[in-house]
MIVOTOR-112012 format. One line per 3 residues: their letters; for each residue x, y, z of N, C-alpha, C. Coordinates in pm, whole numbers, always signed. Each point is the difference from the previous one (the first is absolute). Layout:
A) X Y Z X Y Z X Y Z | ...
% end
This chain:
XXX) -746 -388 -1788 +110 -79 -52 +42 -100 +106 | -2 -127 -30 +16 -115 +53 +184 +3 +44 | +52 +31 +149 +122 -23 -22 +68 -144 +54
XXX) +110 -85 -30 +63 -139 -58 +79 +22 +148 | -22 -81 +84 +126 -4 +96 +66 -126 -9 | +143 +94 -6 +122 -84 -17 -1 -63 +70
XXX) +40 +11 +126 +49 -109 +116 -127 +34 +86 | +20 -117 +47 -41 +26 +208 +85 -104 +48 | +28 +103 +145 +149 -93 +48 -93 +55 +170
XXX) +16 -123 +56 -31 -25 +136 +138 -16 +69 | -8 +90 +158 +57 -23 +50 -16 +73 +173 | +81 -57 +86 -5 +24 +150 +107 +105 +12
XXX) -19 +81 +80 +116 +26 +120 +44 -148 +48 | +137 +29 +66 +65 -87 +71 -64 +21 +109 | -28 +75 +81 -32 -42 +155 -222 -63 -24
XXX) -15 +16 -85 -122 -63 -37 -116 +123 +26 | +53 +130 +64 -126 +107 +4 -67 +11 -123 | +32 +9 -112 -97 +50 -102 +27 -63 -115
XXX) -86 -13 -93 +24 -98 -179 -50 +123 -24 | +60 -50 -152 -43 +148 -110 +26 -78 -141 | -32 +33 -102 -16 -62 -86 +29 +118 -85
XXX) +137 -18 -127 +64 +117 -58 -66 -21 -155 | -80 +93 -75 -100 -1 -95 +56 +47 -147 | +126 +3 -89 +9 +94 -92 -92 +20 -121
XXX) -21 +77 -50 -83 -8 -121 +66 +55 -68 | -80 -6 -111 +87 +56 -152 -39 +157 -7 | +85 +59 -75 +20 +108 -79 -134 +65 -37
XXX) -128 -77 +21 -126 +88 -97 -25 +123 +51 | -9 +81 -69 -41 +161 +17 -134 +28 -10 | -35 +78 +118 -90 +129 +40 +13 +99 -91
XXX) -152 +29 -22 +86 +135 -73 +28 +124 +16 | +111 +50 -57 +86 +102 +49 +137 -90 +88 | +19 -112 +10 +98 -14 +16 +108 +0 -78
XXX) +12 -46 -107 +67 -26 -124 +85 +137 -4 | -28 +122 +13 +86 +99 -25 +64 +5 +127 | -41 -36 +104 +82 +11 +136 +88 -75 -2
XXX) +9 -148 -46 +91 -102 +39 -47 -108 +144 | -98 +57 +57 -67 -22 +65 -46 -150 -5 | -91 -167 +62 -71 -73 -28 -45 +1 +98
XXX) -142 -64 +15 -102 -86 +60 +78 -90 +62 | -104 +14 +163 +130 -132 +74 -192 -36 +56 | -29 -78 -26 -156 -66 +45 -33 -60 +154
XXX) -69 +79 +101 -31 -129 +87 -145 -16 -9 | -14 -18 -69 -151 -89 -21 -113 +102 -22 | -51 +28 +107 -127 +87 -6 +39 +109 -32
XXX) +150 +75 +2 -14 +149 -76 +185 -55 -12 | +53 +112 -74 +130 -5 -52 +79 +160 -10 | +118 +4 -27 +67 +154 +55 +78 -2 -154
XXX) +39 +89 -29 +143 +25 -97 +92 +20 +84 | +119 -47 -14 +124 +33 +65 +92 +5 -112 | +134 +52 +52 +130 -43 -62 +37 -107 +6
XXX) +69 -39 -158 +52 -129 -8 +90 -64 +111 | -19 -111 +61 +30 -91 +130 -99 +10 +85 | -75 +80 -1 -115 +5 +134 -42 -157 +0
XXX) -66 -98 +110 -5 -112 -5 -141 +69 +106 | -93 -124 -5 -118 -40 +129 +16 -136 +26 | +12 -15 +126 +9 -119 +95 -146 -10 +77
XXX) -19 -106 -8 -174 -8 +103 +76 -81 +125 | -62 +107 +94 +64 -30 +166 -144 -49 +67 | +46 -49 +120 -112 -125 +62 -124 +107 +61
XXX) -80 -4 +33 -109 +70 +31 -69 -26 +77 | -65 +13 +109 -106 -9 +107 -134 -39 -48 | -24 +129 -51 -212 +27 +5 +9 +37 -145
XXX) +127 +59 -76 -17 +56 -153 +104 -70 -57 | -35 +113 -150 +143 -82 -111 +127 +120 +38 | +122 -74 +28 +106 +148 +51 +126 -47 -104
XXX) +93 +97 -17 +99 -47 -82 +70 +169 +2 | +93 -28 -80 +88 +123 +0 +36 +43 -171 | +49 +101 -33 +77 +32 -105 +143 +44 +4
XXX) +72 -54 -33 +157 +57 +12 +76 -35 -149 | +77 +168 +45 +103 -4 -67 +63 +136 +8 | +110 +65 -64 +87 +152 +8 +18 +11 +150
XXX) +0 -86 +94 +33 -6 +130 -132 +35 +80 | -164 -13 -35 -81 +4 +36 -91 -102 +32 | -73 +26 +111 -82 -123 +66 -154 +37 -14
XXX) -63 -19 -61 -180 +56 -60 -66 -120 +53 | -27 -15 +136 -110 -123 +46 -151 +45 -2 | -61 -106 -36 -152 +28 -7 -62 -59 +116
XXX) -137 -11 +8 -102 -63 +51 -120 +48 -35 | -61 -135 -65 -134 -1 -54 -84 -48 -1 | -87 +79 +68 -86 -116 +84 -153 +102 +90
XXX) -52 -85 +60 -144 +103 +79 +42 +119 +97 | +149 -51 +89 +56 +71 +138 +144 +131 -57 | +6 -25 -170 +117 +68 +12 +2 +118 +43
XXX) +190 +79 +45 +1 +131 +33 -59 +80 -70 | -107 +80 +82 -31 +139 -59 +80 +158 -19 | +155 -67 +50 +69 +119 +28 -71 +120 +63
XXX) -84 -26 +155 -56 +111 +52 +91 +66 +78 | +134 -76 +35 +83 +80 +103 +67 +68 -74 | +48 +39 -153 +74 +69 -72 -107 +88 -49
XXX) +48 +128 +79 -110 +133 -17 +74 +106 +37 | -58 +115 -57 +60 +155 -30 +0 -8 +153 | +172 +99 +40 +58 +86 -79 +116 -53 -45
XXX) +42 -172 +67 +103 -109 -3 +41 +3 -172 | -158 -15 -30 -9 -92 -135 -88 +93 -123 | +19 -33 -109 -38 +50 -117 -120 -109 -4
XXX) -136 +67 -40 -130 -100 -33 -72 +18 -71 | +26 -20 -124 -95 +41 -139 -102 -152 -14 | -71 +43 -43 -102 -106 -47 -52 +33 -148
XXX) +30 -98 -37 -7 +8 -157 -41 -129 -63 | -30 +2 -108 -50 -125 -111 +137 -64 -46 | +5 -151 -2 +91 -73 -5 -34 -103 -135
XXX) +8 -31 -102 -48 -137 -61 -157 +24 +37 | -75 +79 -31 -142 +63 -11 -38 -53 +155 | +97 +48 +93 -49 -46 +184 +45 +77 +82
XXX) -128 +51 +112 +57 +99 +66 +126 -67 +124 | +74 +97 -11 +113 -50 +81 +86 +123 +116 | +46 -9 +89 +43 +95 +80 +143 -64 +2
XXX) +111 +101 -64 +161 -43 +18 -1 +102 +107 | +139 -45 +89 +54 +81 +106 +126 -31 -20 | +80 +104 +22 +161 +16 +6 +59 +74 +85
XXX) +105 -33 +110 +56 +90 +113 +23 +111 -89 | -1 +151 +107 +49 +86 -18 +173 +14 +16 | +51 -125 +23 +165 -8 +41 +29 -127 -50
XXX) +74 +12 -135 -3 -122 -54 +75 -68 +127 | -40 -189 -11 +128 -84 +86 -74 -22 +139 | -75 +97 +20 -101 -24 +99 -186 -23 +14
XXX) +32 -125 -60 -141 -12 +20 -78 -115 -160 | -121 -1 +11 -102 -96 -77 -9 +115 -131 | +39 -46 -100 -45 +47 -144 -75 -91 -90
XXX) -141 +23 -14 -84 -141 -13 -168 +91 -43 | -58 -111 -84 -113 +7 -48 -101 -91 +93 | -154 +32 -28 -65 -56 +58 -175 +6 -96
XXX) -30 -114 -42 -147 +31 -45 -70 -95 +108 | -127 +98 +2 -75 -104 +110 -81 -85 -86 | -51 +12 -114 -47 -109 -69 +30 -56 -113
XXX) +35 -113 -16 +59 -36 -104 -63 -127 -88 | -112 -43 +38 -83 -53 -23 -4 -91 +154 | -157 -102 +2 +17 -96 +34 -5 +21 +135
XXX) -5 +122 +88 -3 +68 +125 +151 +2 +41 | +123 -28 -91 +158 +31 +5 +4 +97 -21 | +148 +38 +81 +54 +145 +8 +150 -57 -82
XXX) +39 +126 -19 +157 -53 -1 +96 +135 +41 | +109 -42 +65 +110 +72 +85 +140 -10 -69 | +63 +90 -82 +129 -62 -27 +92 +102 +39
XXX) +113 -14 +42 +59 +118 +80 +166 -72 +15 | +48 +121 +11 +176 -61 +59 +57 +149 +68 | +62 -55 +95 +40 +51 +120 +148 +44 -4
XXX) +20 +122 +32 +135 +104 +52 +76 -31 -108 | -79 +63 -161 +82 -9 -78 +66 +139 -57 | +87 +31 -36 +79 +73 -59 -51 +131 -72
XXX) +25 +81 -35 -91 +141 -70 +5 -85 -121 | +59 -49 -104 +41 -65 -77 -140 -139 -30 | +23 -40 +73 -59 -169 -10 -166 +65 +40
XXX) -25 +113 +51 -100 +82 +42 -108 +30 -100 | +87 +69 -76 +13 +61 -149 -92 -140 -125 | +112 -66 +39 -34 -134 -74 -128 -60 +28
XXX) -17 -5 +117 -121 -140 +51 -156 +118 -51 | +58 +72 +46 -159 +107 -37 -54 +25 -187 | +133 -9 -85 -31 -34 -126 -37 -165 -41
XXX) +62 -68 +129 -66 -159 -28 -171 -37 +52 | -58 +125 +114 -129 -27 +42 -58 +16 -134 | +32 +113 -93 -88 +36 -80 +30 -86 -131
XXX) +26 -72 +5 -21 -101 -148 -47 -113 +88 | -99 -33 +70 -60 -97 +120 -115 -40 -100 | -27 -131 -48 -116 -18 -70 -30 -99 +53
XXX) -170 -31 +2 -101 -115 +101 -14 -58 -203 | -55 -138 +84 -8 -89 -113 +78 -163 +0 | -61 -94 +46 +15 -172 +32 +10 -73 +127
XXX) -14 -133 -16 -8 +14 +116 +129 -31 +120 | -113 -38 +119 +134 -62 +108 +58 -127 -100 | +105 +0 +86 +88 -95 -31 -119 -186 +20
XXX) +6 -98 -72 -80 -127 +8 +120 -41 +106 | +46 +4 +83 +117 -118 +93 -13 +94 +126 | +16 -24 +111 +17 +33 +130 +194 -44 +32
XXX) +94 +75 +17 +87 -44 +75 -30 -58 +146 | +72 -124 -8 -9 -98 +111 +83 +59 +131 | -43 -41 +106 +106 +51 +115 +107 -22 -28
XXX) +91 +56 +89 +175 -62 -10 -21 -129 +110 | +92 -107 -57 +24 -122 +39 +26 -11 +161 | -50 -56 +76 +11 -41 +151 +85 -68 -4
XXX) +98 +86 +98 +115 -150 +50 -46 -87 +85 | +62 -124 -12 -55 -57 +112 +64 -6 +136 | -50 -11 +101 +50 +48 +124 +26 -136 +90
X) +48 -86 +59 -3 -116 +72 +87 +13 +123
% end
């Protein structure tokens, strides 16, 4: 299913470190969302269900495509790309490490053993194309814990990168 984006809205930080570009899409449902209340929030090559307000912003990137998911007071940044985290430093007895099938892909989630402390985050090493992808958010809540681990698992691959590159942030000029 082809999804319609509403806006794209470009914009800087003020001190000029980083552009991000804020993405909403519409309402189209995954299925099994429809009884949740749940929608599809798309970044391109794969997409999540969240709760209604969740938003994706595409943040500036190095060597991959990086961006974040937010919303319910949560920060879900990705990176996707050849170098992403493999989450090798989040390992038993810190961390919980199941490896399981994700959107028909093997994937290894890890979650502190103490909520608030620490990386709660997915990781597939292939995702086509010799890409990995890393999505994870940090020292969140038993709560928001709870949440992000029912958001790895509605994770579906399918379109592509984004066609536009965000441009650097603007050089002041210096004299």
């Amino acid at each position: 299913m082809l999804i319609g984006f509403l806006a794209l809205l470009s914009s800087a930080d003020g001190d000029g470190a980083s552009a991000k570009s804020t993405v909403q899409v519409n309402n189209a449902q995954q299925p099994g969302a429809e009884e949740s209340g749940w929608h599809k929030v798309d970044a391109g090559p794969f997409s999540i269900l969240a709760p209604s307000g969740w938003e994706f912003h595409q943040l500036q990137g190095t060597d991959s495509y990086v961006g974040e998911f937010v919303g319910d007071g949560v920060a879900l940044r990705f990176d996707f790309g050849r170098y992403s985290n493999p989450l090798k430093e989040e390992k038993k007895p810190a961390y919980a490490v199941i490896h399981k099938s994700i959107g028909g892909r093997r994937a290894k989630v890890v979650s502190p053993g103490t909520p608030g402390h620490g990386i709660t985050g997915v990781y597939f090493r292939n995702v086509g194309d010799s890409n990995a992808l890393c999505l994870w958010g940090k020292d969140l809540t038993s709560a928001q814990q709870e949440l992000v681990l029912k958001i790895f698992d509605t994770l579906r691959f399918g379109g592509p990168l984004p066609p536009y590159v965000l441009p650097p942030p603007p050089t002041k000029n210096v004299q």
